[in-house]
MARDOVO-792950 format. One record per residue: residue in one letter; x, y, z of N, C-alpha, C in turn. Coordinates in steps of 0.05 Angstrom, whole numbers, plus 32768, in hexadecimal, padded with zeros to 4 digits. Layout:
BEGIN
SITE   res    nc1    nc2    nc3   cac1   cac2   cac3    cc1    cc2    cc3
SITE     A      X      Y      Z      X      Y      Z      X      Y      Z
...
This chain:
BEGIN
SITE   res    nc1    nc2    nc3   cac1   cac2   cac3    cc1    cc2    cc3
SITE     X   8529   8401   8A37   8530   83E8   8A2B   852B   83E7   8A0D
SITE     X   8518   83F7   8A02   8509   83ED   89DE   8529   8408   89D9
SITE     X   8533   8417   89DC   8540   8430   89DA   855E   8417   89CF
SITE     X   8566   840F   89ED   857D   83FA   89E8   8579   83E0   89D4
SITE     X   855C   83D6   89D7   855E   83C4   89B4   8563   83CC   89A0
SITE     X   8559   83E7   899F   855A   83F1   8986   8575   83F1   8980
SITE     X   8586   8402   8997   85A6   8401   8988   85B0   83EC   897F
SITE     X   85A8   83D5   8995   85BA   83B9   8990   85AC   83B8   8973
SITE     X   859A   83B2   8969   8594   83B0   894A   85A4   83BE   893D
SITE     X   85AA   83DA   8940   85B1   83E8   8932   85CF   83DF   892D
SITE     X   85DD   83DC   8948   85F8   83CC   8946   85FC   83B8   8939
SITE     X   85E9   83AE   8938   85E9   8385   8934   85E6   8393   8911
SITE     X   85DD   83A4   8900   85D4   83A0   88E5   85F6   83B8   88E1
SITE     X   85FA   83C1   88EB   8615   83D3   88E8   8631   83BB   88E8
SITE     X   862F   83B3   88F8   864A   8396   88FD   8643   8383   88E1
SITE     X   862F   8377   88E2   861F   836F   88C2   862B   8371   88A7
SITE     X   861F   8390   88A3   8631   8398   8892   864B   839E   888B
SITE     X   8663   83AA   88A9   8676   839B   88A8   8689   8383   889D
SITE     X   8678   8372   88A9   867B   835B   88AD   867B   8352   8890
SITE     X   866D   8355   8885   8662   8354   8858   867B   8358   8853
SITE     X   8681   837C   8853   868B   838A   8847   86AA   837D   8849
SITE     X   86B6   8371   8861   86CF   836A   8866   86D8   834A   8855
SITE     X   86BD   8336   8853   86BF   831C   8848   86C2   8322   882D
SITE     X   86B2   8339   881E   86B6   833C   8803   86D3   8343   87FE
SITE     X   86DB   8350   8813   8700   835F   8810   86F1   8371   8806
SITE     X   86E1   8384   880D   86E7   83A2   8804   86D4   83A9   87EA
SITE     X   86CF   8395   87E4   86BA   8391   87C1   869E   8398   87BB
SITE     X   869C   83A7   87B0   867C   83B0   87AA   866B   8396   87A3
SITE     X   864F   8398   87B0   8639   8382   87A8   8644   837B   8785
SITE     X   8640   835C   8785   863F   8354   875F   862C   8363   8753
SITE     X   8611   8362   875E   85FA   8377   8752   85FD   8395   8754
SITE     X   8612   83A2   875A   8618   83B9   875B   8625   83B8   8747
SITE     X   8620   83CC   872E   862F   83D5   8714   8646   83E8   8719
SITE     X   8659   83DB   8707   867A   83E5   8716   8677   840C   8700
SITE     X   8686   841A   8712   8689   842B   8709   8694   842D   86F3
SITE     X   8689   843E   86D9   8698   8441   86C3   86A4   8457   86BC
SITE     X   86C1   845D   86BB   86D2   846E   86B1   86D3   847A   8694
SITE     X   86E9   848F   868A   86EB   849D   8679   86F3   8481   865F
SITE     X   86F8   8479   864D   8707   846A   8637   8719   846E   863F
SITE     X   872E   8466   8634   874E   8463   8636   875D   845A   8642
SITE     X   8753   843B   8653   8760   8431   8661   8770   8413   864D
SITE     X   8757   8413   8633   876A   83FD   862B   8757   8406   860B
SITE     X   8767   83F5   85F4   875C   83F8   85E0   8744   83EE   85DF
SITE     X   8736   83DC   85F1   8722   83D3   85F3   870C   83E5   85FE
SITE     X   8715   83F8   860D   8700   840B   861A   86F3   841D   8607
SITE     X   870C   842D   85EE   8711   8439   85D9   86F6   8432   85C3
SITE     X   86F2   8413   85C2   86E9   840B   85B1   86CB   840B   85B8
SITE     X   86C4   83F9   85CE   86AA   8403   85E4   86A1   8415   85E0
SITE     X   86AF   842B   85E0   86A0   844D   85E9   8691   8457   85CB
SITE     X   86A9   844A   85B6   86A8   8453   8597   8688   8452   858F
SITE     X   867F   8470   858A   8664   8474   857F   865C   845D   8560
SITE     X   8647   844B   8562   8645   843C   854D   8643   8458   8535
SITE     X   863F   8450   851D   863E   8463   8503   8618   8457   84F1
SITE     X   8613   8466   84F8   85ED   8462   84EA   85EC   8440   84D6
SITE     X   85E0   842E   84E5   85DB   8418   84C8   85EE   8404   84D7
SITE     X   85F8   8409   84EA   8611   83F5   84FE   8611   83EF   8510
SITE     X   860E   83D6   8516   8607   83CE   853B   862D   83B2   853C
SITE     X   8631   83BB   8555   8644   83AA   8557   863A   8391   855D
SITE     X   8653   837F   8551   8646   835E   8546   8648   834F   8563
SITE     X   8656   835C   8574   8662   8352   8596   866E   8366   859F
SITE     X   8677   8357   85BD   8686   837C   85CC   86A7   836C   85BC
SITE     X   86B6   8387   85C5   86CE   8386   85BB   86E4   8373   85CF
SITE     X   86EC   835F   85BC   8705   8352   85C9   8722   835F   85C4
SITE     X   8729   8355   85E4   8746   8367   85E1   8759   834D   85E4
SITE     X   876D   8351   85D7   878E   8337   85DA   87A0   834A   85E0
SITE     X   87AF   8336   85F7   87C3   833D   85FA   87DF   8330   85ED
SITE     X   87F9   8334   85F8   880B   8333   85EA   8812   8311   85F1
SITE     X   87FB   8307   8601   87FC   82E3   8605   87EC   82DB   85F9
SITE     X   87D4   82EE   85F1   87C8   82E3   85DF   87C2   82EA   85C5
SITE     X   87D5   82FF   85BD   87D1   82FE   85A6   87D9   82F3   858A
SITE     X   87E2   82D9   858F   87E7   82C6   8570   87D2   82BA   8575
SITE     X   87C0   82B4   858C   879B   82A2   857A   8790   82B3   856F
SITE     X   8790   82CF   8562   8785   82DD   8552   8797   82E6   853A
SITE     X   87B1   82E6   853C   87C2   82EC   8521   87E3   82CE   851F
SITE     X   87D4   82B7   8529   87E3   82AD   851F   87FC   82A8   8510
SITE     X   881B   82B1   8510   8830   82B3   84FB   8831   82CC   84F7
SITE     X   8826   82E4   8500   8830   8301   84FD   8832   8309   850F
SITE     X   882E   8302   852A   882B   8315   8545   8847   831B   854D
SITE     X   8860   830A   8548   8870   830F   854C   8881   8331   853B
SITE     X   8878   8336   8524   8872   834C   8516   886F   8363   8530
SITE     X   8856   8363   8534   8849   8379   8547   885E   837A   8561
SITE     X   8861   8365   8569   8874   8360   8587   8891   836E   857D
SITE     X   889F   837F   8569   88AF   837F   855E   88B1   83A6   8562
SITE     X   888F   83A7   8566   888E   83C6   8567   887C   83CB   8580
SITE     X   8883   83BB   8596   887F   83BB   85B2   8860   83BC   85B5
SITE     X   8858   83AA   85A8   883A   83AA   85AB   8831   839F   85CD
SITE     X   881D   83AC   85D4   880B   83A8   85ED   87FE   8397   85F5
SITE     X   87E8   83A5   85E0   87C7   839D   85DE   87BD   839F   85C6
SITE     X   87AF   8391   85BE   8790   8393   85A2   8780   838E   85AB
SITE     X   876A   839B   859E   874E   839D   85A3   8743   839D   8587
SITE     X   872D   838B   8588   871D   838C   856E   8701   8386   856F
SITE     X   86FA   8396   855C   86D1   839B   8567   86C7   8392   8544
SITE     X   86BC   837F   8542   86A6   837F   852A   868D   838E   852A
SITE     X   8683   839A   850E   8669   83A7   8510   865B   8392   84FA
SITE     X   8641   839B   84F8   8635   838B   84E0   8622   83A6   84E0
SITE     X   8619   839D   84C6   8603   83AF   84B5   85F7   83A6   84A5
SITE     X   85DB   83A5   84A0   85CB   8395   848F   85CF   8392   8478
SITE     X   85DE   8380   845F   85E0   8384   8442   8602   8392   8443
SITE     X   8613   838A   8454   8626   8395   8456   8648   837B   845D
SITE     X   8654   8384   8453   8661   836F   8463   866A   837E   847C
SITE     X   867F   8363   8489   8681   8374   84A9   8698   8384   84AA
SITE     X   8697   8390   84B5   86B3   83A6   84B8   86BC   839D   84E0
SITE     X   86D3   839F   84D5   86E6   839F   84F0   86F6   83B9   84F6
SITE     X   8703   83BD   8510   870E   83D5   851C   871B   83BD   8530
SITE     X   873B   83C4   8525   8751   83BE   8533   875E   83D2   853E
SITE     X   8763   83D5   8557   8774   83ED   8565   878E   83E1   8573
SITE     X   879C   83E7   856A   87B9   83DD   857B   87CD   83F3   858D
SITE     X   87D2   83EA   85A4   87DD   83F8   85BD   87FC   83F0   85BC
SITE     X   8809   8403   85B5   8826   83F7   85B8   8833   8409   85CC
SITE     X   884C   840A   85D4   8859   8416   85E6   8860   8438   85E9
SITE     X   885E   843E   85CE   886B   845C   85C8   8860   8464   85AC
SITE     X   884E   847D   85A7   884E   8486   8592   885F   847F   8575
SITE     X   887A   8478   857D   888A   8478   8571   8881   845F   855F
SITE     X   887D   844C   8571   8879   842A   8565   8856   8436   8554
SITE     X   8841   8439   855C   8831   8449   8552   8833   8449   8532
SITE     X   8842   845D   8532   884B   8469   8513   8859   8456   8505
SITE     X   8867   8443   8517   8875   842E   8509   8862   8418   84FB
SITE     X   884F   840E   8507   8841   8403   8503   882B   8409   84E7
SITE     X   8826   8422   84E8   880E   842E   84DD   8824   842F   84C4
SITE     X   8840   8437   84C3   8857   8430   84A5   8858   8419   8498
SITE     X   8856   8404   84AE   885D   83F2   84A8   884E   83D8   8495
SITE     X   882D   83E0   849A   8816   83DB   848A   8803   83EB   847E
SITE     X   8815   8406   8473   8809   841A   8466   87FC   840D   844E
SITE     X   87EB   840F   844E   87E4   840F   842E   87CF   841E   8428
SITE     X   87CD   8429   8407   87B9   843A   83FD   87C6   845A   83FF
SITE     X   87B7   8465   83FB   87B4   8491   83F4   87B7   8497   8415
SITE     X   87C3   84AF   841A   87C7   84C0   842B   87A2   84CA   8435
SITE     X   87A6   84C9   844A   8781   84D2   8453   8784   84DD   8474
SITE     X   8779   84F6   8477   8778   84FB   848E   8766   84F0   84A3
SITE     X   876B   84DC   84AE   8771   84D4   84CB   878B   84D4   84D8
SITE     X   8780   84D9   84FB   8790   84D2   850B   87AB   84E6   8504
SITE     X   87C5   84E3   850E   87DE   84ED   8505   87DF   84EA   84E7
SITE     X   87D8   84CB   84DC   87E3   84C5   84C7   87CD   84B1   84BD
SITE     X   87C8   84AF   84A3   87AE   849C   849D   87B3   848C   8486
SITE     X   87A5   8479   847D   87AA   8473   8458   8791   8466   845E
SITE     X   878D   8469   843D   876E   845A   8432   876F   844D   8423
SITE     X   876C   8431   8422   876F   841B   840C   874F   8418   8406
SITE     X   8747   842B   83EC   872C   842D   83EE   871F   8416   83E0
SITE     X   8703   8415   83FD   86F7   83FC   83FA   86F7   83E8   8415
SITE     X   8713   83E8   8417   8716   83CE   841E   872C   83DE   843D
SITE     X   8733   83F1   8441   873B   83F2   8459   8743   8414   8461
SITE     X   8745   841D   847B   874F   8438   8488   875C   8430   849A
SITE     X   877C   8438   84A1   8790   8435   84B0   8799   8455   84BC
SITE     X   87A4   8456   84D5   87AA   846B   84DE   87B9   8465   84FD
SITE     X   87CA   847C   8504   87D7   847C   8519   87D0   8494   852D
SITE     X   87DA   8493   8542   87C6   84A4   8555   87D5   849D   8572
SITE     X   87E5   84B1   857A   87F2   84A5   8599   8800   8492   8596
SITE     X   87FB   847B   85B1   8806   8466   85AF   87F4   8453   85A8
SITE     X   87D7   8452   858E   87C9   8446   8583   87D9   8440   8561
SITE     X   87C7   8429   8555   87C8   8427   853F   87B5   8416   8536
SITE     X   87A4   8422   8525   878C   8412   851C   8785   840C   84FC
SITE     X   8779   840A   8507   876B   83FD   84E7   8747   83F4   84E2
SITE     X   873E   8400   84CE   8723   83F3   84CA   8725   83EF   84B4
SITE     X   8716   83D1   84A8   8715   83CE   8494   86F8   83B4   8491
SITE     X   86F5   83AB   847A   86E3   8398   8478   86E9   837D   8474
SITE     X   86DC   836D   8485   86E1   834F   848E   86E1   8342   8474
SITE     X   86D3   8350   845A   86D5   833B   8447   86D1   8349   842D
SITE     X   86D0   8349   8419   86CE   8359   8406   86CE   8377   8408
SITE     X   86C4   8390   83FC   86BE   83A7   8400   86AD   83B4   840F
SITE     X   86B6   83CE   841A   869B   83E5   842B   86A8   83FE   8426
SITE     X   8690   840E   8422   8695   842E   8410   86AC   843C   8429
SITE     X   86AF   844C   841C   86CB   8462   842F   86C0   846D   843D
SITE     X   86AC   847C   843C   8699   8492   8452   868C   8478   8464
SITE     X   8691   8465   8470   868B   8456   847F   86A6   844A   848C
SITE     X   86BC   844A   8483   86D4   843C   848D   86E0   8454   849A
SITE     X   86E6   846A   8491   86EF   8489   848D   86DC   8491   84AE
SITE     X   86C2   848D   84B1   86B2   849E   84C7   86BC   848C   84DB
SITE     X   86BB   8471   84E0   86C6   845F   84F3   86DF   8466   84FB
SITE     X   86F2   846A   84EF   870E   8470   84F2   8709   848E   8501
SITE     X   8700   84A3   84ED   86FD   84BA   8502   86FB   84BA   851E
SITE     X   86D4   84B3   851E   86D5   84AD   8537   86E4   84A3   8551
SITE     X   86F7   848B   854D   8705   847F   855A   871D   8492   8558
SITE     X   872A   84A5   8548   8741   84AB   8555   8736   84C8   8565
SITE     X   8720   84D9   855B   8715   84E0   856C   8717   84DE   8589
SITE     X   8711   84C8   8599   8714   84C1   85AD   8731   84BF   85B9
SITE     X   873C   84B1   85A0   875C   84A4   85AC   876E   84CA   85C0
SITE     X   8781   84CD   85CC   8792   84DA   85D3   879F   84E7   85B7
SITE     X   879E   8503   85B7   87A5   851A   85A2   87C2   8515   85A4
SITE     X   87D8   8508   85A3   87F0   8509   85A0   87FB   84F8   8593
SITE     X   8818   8501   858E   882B   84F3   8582   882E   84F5   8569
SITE     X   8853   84FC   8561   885F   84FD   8552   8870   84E0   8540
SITE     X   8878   84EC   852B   888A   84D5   851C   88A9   84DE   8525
SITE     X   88B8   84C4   852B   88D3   84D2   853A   88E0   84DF   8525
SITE     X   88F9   84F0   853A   8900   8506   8531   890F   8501   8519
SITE     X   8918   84F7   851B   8935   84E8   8503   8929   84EE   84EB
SITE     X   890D   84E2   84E7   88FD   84E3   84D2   88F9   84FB   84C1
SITE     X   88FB   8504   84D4   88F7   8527   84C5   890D   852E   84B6
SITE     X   8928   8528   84BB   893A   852A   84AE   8948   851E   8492
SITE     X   8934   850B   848C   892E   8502   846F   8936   8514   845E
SITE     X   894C   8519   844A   8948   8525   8431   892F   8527   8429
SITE     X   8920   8545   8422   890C   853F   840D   890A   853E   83F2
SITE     X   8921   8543   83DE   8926   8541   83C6   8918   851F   83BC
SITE     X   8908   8514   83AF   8901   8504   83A8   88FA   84EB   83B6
SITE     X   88EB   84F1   83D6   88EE   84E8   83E7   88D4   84DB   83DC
SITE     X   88CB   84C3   83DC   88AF   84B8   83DC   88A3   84B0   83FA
SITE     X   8894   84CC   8403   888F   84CD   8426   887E   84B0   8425
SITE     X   886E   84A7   8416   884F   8490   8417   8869   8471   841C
SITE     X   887B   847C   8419   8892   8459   841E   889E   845C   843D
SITE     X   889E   8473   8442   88A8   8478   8457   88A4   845F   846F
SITE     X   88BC   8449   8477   88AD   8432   848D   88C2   843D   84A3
SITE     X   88BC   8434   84BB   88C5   843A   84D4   88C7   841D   84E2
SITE     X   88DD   8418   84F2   88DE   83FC   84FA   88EB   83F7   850F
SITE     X   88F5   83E6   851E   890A   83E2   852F   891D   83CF   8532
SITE     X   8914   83AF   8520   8921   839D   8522   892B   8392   850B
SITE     X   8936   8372   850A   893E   836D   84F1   8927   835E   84DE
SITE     X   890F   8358   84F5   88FE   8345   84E7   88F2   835B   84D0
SITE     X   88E6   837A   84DF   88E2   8385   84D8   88F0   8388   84B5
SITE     X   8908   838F   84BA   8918   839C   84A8   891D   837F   8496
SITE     X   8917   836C   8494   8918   8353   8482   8904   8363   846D
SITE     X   88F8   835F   847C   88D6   8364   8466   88D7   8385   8457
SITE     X   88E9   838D   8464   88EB   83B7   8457   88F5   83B8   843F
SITE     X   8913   83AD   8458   8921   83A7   843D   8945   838E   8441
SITE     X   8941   8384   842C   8950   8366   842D   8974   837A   8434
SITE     X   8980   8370   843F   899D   8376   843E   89AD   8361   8440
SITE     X   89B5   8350   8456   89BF   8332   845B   89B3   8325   8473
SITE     X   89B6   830D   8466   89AA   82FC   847E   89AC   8309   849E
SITE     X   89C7   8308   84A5   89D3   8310   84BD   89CC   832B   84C0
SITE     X   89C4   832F   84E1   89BB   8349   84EF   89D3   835A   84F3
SITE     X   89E1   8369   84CC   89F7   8375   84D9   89F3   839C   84E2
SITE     X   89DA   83A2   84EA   89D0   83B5   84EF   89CD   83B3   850C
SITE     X   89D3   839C   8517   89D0   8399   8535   89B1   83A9   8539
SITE     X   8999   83A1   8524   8983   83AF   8531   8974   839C   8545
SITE     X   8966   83BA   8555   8959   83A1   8570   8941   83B3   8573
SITE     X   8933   83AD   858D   8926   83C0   8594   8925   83D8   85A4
SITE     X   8941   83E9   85A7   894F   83FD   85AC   8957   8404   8594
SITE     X   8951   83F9   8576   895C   840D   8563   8948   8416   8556
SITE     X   894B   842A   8551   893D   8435   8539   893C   8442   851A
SITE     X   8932   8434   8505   8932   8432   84EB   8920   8439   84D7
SITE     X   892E   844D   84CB   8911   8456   84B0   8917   844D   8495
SITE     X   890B   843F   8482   8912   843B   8464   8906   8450   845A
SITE     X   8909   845A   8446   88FE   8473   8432   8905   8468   8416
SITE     X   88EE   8468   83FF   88FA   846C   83E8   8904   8485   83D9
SITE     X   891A   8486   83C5   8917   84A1   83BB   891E   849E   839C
SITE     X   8913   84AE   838E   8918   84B9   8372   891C   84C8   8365
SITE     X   893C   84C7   8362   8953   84DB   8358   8957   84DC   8334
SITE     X   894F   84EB   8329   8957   84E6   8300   894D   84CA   8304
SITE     X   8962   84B7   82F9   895A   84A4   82F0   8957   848A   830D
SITE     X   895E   8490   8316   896B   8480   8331   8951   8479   8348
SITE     X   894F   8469   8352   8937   845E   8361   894C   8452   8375
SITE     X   894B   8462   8389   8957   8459   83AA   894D   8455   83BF
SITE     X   8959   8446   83D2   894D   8442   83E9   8959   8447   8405
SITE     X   8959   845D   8415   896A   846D   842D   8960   845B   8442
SITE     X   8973   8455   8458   8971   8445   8469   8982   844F   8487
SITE     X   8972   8455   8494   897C   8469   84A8   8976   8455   84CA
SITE     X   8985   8453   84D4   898B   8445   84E8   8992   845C   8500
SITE     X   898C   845A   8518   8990   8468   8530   8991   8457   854E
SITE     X   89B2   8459   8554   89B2   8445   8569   89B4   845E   8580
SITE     X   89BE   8455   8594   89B9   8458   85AA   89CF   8471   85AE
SITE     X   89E5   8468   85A7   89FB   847B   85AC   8A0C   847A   858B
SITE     X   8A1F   8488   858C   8A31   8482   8572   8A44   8464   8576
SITE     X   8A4E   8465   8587   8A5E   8449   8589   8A49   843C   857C
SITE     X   8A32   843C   8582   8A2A   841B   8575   8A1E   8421   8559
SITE     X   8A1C   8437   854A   8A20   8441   8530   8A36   8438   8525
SITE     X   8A51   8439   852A   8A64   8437   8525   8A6D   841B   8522
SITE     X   8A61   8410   8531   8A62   83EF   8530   8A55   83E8   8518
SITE     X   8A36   83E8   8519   8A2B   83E6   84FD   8A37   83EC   84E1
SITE     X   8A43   83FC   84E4   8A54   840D   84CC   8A6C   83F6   84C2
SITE     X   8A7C   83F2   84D3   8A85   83DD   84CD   8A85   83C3   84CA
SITE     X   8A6C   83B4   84D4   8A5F   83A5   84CD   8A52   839F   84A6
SITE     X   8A49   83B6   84A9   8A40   83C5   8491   8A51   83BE   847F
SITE     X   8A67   83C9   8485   8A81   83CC   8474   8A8B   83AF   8468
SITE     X   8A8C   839A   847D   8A9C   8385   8480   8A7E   8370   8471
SITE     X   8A71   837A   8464   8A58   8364   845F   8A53   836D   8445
SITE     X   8A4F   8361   8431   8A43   8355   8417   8A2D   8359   8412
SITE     X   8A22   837B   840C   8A05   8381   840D   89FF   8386   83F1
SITE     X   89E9   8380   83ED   89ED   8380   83CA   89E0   83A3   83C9
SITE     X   89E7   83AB   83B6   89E5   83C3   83A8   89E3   83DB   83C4
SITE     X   89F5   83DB   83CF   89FE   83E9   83E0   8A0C   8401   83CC
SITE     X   89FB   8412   83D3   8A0D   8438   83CA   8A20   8448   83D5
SITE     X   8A04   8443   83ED   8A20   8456   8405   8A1B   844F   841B
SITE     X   8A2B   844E   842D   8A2A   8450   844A   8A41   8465   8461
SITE     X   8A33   8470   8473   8A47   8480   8482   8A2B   847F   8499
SITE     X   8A3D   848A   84AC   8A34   8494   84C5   8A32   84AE   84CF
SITE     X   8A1D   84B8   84DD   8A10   84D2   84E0   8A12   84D7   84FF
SITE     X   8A24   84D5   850E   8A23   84D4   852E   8A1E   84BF   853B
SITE     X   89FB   84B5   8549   89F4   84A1   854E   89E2   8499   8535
SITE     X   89E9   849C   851B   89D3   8492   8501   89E7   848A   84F3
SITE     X   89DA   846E   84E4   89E6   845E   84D0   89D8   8465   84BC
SITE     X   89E7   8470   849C   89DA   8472   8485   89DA   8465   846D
SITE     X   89CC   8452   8466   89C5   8441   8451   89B9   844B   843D
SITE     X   89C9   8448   841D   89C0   844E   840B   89BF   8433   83F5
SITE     X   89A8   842F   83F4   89A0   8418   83DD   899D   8413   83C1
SITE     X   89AF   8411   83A4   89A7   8412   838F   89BD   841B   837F
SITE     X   89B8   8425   836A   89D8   8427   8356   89E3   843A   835C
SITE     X   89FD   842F   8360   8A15   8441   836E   8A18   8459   8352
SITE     X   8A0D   8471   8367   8A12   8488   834E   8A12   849A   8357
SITE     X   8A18   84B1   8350   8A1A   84D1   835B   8A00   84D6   836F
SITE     X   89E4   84C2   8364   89CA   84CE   8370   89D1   84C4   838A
SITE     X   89D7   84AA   8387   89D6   8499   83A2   89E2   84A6   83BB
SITE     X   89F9   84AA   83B1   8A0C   84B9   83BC   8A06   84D9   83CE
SITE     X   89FB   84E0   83B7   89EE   84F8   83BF   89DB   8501   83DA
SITE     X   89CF   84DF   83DB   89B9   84E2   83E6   89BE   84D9   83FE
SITE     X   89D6   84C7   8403   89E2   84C5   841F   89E9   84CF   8430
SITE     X   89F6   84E3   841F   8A08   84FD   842E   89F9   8510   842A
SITE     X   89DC   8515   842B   89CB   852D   8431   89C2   851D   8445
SITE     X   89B6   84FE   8448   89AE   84FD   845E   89BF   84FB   8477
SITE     X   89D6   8500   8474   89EC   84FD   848E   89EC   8513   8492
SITE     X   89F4   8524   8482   89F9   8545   8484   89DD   8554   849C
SITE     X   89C4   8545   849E   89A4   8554   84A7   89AC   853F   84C5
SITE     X   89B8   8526   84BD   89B2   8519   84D7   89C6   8523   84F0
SITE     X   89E3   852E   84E5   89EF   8531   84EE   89E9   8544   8507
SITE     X   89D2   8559   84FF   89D0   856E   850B   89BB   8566   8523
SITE     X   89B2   8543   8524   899D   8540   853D   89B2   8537   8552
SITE     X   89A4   853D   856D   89AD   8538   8587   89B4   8510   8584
């Protein structure tokens, strides 16, 4: 008989636990600490993992916005970001004693591609190795691209030395995923007087307002299936600006072109079409301008 209590106990604390395990649906105790994974599940994890730098304690954990929430943090520009298929942001404050605070913005967009676009698009400062691609507005900020990231550290308010903005940035792309290129088109830039540091990458018209002015009306039919690089260049005397468009197929090149054609663009040089690429030349109609159209049709001609 003590042989058979025992089981029935044994049963009765086995069904028990059961019994737990099924009301929770399947869920580990609250007091049980959830397992923690590798980084890389969100820019927020990225930021988490990020080794502080000697003299720096983070000011809070890192908040992440999404694409519903991100105008209560950028107010009147988010639509910008949403333009180059933005995700996610994540942003971590540090503080340091006698310092002002420095921030680390990481942004998750859809494709490498947007990435690079992004990191063009608010270049500012000297060429600096981070990431794929970097710039240093010294003092006051480090930008860089990296995958399908794009970040930025800089300081919340006045100045902080470079070997402190510069190690933060390392670190973090460090961590980020080792890939990704600038699209291919790009490479096909004339390099004769090419100014690479202007180089922007874009996709839309909001974008291309702010690059560069042409006419009110969207007659580039750009969207977010097109893709667009401005370049400046400087030929003898001549200061131009190449404008390279890539739709989907040639028909809809071909449309643009005529569009192009049929519109009132001020200081328009040249324009022609390169297969599926539209080529815009900006500035005084002259042998350089000219020149510089039809080398970039002639390089584009030869992409798939």
């Amino acid at each position: 008989m003590k042989k058979v209590s025992q089981w029935i106990s044994v049963l009765s604390l086995v069904l028990a636990i059961l019994a737990g395990g099924c009301a929770s649906g399947g869920k580990p105790s609250p007091t049980m600490p959830p397992t923690k994974g590798a980084p890389g599940g969100s820019p927020q994890e990225y930021l988490a993992a990020l080794e502080e730098v000697q003299g720096w304690k983070r000011a809070d954990k890192p908040r992440l916005y999404t694409s519903e929430t991100l105008f209560g943090y950028m107010d009147g520009e988010a639509e910008l970001y949403f333009t180059y298929n933005l995700q996610n942001l994540a942003m971590q404050e540090f503080q340091a004693a006698g310092k002002e605070n420095l921030v680390i913005e990481l942004y998750e967009v859809a494709a490498p591609a947007d990435a690079y676009g992004l990191f063009t698009y608010y270049r500012t400062g000297a060429p600096v190795s981070v990431g794929k691609g970097g710039a240093k507005d010294s003092g006051r900020r480090v930008s860089f691209w990296q995958g399908r990231y794009y970040g930025r550290v800089f300081a919340m308010r006045g100045e902080l030395d470079d070997e402190t903005l510069l190690t933060f940035a390392q670190r973090l792309t460090a961590r980020l995923p080792q890939e990704g290129e600038p699209p291919q088109f790009i490479s096909s830039l004339p390099a004769q007087g090419l100014q690479a540091e202007s180089i922007k990458f874009f996709h839309d018209k909001m974008a291309q307002n702010n690059v560069i002015w042409l006419v009110p009306e969207n007659i580039l039919n750009l969207s977010r299936e097109t893709d667009a690089v401005v370049a400046d260049y400087r030929r003898g005397s001549s200061v131009l600006r190449l404008l390279v468009v890539r739709y989907l197929d040639a028909n809809a090149a071909a449309a643009a072109l005529q569009a192009v054609k049929g519109a009132d663009v001020p200081n328009l040089a040249y324009v022609g079409q390169a297969g599926k690429h539209l080529v815009l030349v900006i500035g005084a109609q002259d042998a350089d301008a000219k020149a510089l159209g039809e080398e970039a049709s002639a390089a584009l001609r030869q992409l798939k």
